[in-house]
N, CA, C and O of each residue as an XYZ file, in Angstrom:
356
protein
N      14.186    -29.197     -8.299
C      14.400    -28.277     -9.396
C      13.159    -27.399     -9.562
O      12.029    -27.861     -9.726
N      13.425    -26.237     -9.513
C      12.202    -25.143     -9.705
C      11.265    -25.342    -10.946
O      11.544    -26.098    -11.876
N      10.274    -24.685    -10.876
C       9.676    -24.847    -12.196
C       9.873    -23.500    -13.083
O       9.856    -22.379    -12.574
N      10.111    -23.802    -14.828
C       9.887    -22.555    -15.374
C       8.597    -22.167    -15.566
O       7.753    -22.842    -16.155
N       8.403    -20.959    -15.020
C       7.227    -20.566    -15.575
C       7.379    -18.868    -16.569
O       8.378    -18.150    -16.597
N       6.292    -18.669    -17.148
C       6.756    -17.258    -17.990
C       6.243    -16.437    -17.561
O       5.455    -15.728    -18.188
N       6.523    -16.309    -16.452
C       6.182    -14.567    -15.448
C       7.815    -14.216    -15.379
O       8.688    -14.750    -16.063
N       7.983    -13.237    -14.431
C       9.106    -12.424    -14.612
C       9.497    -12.118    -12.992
O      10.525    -11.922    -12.345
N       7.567    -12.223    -12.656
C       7.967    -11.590    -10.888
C       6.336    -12.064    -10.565
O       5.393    -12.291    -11.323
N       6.499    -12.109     -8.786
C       5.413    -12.867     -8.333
C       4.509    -12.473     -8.436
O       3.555    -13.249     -8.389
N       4.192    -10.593     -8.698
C       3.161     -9.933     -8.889
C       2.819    -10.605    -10.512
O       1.590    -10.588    -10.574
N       3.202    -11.007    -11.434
C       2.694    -11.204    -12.451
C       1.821    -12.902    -12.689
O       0.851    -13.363    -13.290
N       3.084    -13.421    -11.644
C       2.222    -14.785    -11.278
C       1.339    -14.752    -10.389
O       0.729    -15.816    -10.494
N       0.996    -14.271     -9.734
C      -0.293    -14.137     -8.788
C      -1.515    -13.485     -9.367
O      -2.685    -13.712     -9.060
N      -1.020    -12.578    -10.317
C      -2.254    -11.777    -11.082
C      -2.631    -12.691    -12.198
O      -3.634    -12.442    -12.866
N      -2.021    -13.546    -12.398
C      -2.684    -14.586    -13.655
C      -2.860    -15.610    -13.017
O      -2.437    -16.604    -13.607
N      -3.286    -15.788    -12.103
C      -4.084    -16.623    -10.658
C      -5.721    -16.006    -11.131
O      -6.641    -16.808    -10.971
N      -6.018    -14.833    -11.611
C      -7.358    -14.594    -11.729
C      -7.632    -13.344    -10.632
O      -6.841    -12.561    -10.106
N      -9.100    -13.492    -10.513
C      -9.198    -12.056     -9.931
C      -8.819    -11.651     -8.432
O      -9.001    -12.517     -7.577
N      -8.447    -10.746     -8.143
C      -7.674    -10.576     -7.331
C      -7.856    -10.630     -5.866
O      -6.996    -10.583     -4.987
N      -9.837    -10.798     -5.723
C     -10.523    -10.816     -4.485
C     -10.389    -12.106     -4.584
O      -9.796    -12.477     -3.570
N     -10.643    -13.065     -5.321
C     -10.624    -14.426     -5.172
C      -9.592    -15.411     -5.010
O      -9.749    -16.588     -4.686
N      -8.206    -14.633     -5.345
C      -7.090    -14.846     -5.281
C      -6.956    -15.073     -3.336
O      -6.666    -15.918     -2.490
N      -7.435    -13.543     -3.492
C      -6.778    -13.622     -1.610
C      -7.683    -14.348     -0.848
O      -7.462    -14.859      0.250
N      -8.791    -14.367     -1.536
C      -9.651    -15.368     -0.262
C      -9.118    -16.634     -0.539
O      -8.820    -17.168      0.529
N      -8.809    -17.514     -1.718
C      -7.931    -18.749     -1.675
C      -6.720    -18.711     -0.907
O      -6.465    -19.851     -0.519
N      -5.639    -17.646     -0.424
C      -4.497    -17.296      0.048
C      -4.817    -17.172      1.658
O      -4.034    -17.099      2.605
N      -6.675    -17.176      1.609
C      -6.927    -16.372      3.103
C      -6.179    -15.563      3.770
O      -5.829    -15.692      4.943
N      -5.857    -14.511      2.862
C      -5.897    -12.951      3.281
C      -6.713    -11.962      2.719
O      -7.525    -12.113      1.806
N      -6.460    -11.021      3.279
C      -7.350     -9.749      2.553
C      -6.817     -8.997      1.473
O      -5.655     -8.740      1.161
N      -7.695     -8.758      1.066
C      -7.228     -7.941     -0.957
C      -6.376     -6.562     -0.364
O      -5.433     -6.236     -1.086
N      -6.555     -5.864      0.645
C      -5.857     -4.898      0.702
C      -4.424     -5.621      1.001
O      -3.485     -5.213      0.317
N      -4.165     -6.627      1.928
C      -2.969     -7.416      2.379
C      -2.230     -7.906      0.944
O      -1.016     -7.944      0.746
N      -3.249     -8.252      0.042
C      -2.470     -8.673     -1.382
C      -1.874     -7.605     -1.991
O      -1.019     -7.826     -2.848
N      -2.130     -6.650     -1.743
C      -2.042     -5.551     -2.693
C      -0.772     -4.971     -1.977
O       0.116     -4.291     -2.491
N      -0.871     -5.345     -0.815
C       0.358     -4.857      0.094
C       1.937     -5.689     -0.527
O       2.998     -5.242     -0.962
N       1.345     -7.235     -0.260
C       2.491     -7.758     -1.102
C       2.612     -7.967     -2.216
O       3.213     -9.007     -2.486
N       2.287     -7.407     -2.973
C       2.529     -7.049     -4.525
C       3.292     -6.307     -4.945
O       4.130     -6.154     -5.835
N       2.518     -5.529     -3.527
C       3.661     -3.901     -4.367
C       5.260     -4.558     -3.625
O       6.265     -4.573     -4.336
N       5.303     -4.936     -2.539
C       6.322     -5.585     -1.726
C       6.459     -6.795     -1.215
O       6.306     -7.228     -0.073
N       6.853     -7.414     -2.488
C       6.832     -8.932     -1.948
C       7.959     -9.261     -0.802
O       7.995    -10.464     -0.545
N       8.765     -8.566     -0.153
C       9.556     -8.953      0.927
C       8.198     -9.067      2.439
O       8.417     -9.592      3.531
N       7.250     -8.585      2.117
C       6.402     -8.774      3.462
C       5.766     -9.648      3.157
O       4.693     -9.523      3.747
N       5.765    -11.118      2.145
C       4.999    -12.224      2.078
C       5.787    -13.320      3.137
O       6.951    -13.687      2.980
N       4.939    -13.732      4.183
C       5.025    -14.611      5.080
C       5.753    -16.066      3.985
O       5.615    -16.357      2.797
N       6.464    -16.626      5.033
C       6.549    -18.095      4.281
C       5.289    -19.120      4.155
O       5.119    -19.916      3.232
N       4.543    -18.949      5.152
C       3.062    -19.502      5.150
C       2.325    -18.777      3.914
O       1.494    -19.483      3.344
N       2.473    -17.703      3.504
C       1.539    -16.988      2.658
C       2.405    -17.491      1.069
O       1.823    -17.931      0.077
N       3.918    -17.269      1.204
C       4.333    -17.813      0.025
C       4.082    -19.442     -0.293
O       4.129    -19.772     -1.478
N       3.831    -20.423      0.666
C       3.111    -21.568      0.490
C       1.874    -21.978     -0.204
O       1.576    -22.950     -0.898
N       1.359    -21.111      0.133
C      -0.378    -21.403      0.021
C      -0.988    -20.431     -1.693
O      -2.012    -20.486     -2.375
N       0.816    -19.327     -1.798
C       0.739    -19.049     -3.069
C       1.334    -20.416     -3.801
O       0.535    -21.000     -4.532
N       2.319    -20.831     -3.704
C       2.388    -22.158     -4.336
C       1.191    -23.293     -4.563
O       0.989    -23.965     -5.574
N       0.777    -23.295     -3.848
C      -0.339    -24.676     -3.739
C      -1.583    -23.834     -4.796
O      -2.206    -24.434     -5.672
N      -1.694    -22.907     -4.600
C      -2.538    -22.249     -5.172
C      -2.449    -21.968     -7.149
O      -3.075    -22.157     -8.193
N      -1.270    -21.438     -6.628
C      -0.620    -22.055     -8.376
C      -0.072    -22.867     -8.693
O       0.868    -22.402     -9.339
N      -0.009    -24.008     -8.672
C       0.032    -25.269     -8.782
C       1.574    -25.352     -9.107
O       1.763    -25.595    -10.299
N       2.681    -25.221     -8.391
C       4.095    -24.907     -8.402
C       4.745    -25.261     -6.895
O       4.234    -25.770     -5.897
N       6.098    -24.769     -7.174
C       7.004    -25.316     -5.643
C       7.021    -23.843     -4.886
O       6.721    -22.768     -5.405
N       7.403    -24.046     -3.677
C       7.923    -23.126     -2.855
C       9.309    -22.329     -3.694
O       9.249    -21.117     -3.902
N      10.087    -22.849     -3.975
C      11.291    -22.480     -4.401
C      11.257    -21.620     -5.457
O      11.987    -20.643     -5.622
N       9.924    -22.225     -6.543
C       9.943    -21.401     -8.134
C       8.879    -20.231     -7.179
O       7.947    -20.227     -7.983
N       8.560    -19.584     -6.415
C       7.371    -18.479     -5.852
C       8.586    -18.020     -5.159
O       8.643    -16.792     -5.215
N       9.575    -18.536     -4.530
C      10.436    -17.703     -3.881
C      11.227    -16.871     -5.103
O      11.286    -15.644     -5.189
N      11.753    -17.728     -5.921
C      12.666    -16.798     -6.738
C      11.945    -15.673     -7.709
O      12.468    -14.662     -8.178
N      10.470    -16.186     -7.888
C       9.968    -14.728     -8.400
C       9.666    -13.529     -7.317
O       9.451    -12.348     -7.591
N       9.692    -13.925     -6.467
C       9.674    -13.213     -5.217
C      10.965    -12.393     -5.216
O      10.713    -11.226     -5.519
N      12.108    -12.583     -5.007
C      13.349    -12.411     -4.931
C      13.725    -11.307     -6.241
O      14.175    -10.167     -6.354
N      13.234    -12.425     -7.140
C      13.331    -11.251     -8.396
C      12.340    -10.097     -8.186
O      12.969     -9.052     -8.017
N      11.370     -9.968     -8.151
C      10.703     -8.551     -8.260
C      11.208     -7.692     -7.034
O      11.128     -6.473     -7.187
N      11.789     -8.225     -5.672
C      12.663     -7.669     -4.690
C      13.435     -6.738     -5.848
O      13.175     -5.569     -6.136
N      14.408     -7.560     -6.394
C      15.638     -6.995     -6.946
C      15.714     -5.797     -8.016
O      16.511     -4.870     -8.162
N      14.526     -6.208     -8.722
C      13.416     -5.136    -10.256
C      12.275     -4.777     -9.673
O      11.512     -5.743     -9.644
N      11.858     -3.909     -9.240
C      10.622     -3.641     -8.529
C       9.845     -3.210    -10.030
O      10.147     -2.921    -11.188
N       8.903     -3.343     -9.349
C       7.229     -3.069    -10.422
C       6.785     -2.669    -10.268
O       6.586     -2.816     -9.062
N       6.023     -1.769    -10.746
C       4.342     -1.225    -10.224
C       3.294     -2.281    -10.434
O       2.841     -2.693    -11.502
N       3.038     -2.591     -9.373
C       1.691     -3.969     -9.166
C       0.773     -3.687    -10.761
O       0.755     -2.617    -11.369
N       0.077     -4.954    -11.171
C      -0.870     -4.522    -12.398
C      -2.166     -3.976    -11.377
O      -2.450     -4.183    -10.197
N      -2.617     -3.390    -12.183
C      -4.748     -3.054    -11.151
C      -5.213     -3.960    -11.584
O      -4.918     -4.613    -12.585
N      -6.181     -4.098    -10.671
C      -6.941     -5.546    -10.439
C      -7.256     -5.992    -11.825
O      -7.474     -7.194    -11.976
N      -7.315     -5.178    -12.892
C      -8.105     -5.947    -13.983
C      -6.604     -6.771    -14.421
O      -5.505     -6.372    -14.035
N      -6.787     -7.879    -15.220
C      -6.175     -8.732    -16.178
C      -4.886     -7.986    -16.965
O      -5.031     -6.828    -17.358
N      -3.813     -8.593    -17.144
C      -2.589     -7.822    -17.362
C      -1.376     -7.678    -16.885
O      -1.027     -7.369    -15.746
N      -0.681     -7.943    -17.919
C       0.624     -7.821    -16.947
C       1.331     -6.447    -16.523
O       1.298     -5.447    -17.241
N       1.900     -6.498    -15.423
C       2.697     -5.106    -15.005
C       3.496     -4.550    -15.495
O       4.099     -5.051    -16.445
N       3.738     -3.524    -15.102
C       5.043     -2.767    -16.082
C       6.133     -2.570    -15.274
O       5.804     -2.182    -14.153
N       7.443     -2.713    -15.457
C       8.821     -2.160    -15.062
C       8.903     -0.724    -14.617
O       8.848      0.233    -15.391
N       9.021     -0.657    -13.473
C       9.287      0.979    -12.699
C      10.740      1.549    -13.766
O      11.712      0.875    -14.106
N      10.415      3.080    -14.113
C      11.981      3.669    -14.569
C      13.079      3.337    -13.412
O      14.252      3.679    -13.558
C-alpha cells in the first residue's frame, strides 16, 4: 500500500527533500539532470526513481504515482529556493 504523503507531484516531493544541489548529489546525479526531471518526470530512470524513494524515506510505488501525476498536470518546477510549485494554465 502506497504511502500518503501531502505533495501533489514529485517535483514538490523532491523539492522538500531540501536543497536542490544536495538533493542530486544524494540521487547521484547532476543538478542540471534534476532540473531536467522536474520539469519532466517521464525521463526519471527506475534506478533514479529508487534512490528518490530511499532518499525520502517512502516506496517505489508512492514516487511513481507522484510521478505519473505531475505527467498527467504538468508544473512549472519550483527554483531552487524553498517552495512549492505552481500549476501551469
Amino acid at each position: 500500500m502506497p504511502k500518503k504523503l501531502p505533495f501533489d507531484t514529485i517535483a514538490e516531493f523532491i523539492h522538500s527533500l531540501g536543497e536542490r544541489g544536495k538533493t542530486a548529489k544524494a540521487l547521484d546525479i547532476n543538478p542540471r539532470t534534476l532540473t531536467t526531471r522536474l520539469r519532466n518526470p517521464a525521463t526519471f530512470t527506475v534506478a533514479e526513481l529508487l534512490r528518490v524513494a530511499a532518499y525520502g524515506h517512502t516506496d517505489l510505488l508512492t514516487v511513481t504515482r507522484l510521478a505519473e501525476r505531475q505527467i498527467k498536470n504538468p508544473i512549472t518546477p519550483p527554483p531552487p529556493t524553498l517552495g512549492r510549485p505552481t500549476r501551469q494554465p
